[in-house]
C-alpha positions as CSV (number, residue, x, y, z in Angstrom):
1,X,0.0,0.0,0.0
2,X,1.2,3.6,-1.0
3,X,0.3,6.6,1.4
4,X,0.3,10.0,-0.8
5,X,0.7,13.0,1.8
6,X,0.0,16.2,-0.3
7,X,0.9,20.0,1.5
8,X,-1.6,22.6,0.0
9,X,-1.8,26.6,0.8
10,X,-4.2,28.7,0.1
11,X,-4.6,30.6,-3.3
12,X,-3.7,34.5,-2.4
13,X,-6.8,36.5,-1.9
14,X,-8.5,33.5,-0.5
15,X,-10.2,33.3,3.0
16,X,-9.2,30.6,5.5
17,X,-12.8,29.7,5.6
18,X,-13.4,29.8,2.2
19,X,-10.4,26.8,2.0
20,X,-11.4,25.1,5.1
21,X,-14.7,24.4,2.7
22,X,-13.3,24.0,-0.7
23,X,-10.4,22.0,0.8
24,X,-12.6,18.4,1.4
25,X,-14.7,18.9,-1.5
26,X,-11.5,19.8,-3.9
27,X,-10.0,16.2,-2.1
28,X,-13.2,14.7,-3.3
29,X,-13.4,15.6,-6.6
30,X,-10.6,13.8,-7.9
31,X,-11.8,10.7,-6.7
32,X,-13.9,10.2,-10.2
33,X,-11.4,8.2,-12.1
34,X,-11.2,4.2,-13.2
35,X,-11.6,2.2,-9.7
36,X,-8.3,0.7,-10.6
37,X,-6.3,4.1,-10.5
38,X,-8.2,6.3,-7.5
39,X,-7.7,6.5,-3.6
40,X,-8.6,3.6,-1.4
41,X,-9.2,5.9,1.0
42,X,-8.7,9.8,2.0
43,X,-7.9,12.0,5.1
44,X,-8.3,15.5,4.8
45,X,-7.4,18.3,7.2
46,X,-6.5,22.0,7.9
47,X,-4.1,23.4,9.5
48,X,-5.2,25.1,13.1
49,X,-4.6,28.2,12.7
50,X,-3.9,30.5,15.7
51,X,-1.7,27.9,17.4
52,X,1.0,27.7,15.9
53,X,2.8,28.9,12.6
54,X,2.3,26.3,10.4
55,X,3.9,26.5,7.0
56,X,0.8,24.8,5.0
57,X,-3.2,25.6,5.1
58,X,-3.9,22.0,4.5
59,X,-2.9,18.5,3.9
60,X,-4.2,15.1,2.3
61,X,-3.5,11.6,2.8
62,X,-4.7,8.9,0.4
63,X,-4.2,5.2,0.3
64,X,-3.3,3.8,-3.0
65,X,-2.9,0.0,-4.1
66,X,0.3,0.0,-6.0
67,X,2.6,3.6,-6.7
68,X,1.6,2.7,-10.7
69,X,-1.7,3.5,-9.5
70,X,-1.1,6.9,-7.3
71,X,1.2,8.0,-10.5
72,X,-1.5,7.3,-12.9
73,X,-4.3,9.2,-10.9
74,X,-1.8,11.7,-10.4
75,X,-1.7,12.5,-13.8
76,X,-5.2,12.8,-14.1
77,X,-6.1,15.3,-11.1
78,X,-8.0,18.8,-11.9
79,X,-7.3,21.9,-11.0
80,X,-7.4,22.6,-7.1
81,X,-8.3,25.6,-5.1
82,X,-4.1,25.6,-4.4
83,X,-1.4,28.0,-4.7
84,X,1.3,26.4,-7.6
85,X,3.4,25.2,-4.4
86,X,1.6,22.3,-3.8
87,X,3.9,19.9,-3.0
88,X,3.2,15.7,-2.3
89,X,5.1,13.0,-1.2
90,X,4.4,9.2,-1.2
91,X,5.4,6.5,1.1
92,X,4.9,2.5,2.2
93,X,2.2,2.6,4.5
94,X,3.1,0.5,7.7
95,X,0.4,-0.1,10.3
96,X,1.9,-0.7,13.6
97,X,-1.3,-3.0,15.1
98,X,-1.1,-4.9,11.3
99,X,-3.4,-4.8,8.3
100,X,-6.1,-6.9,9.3
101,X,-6.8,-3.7,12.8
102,X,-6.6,-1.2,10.3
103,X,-9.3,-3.1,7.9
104,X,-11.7,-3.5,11.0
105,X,-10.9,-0.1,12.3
106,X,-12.3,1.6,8.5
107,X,-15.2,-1.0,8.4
108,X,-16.6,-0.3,11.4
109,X,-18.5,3.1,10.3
110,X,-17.5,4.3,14.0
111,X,-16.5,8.2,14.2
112,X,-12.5,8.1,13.9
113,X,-9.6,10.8,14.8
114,X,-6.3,10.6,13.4
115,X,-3.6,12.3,15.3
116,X,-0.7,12.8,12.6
117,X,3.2,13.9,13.8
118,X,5.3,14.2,10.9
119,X,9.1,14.4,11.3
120,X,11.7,16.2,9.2
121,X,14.7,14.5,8.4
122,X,17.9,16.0,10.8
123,X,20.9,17.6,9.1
124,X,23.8,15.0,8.4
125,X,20.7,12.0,8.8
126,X,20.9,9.8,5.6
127,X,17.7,9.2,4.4
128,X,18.4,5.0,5.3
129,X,19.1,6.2,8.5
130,X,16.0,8.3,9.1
131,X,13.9,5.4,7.6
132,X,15.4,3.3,9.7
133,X,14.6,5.5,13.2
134,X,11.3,6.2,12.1
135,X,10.1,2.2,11.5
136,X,11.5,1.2,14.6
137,X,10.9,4.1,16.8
138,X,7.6,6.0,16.4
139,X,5.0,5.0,18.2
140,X,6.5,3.5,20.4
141,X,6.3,5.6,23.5
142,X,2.9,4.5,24.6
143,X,-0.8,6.4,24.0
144,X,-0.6,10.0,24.5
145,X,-4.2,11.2,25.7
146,X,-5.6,13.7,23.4
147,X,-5.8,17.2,25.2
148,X,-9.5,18.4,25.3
């Protein structure tokens, strides 16, 4: 499984709460193509702003079979309510409680929160070495309760 984490801002001009609306239903939208080639699945969310500077308005995970398939629906997204420095990733998804948790987990139609921590790699890290850290280390401190 490939995980496609996508950074979005804002165009210029546009309201926060104008994006907070289009953002989801701009996420959406693209998910019209051949069943073979679109997201599993989708997480969308904006940025809380007020707390803390963040450098992005908003951000998207989707879950793809295969990378051929994120490349190909790649190719076929539509215009976005985005400045031109939307930037993606992808990655291997890895599910710390194993596949067959996460499957219940999305079946079960129950009201879900995902708590996301990204991490940037550290000057002088190779990027084997940071892989490496991150599979073996995160989340593995134990639950963290969720502040009210």
């Amino acid at each position: 499984m490939i995980k496609r984490f996508r950074f979005v801002n804002r165009r210029e001009g546009m309201s926060v709460a104008d994006f907070a609306e289009a953002w989801p239903e701009a996420v959406a939208s693209v998910q019209d193509g051949p069943a073979d080639m679109r997201a599993l699945r989708a997480v969308v969310c904006t940025t809380l702003h007020g707390v803390e500077a963040a450098p992005h308005d908003g951000l998207s995970i989707e879950w793809f079979a295969s990378l051929t398939a994120l490349r190909r629906f790649a190719a076929q997204e539509r215009a976005l309510p985005l400045t031109p420095s939307d930037a993606w990733f992808g990655a291997y998804a890895r599910v710390r409680r194993g596949p067959d948790w996460l499957t219940r987990r999305w079946a079960s139609g129950a009201v879900k929160l995902k708590h996301m921590a990204l991490a940037r790699r550290a000057e002088g890290l190779s990027a084997a070495e940071f892989s490496e850290r991150w599979r073996n280390r995160a989340g593995s401190a134990g639950a963290t309760p969720i502040p009210e």
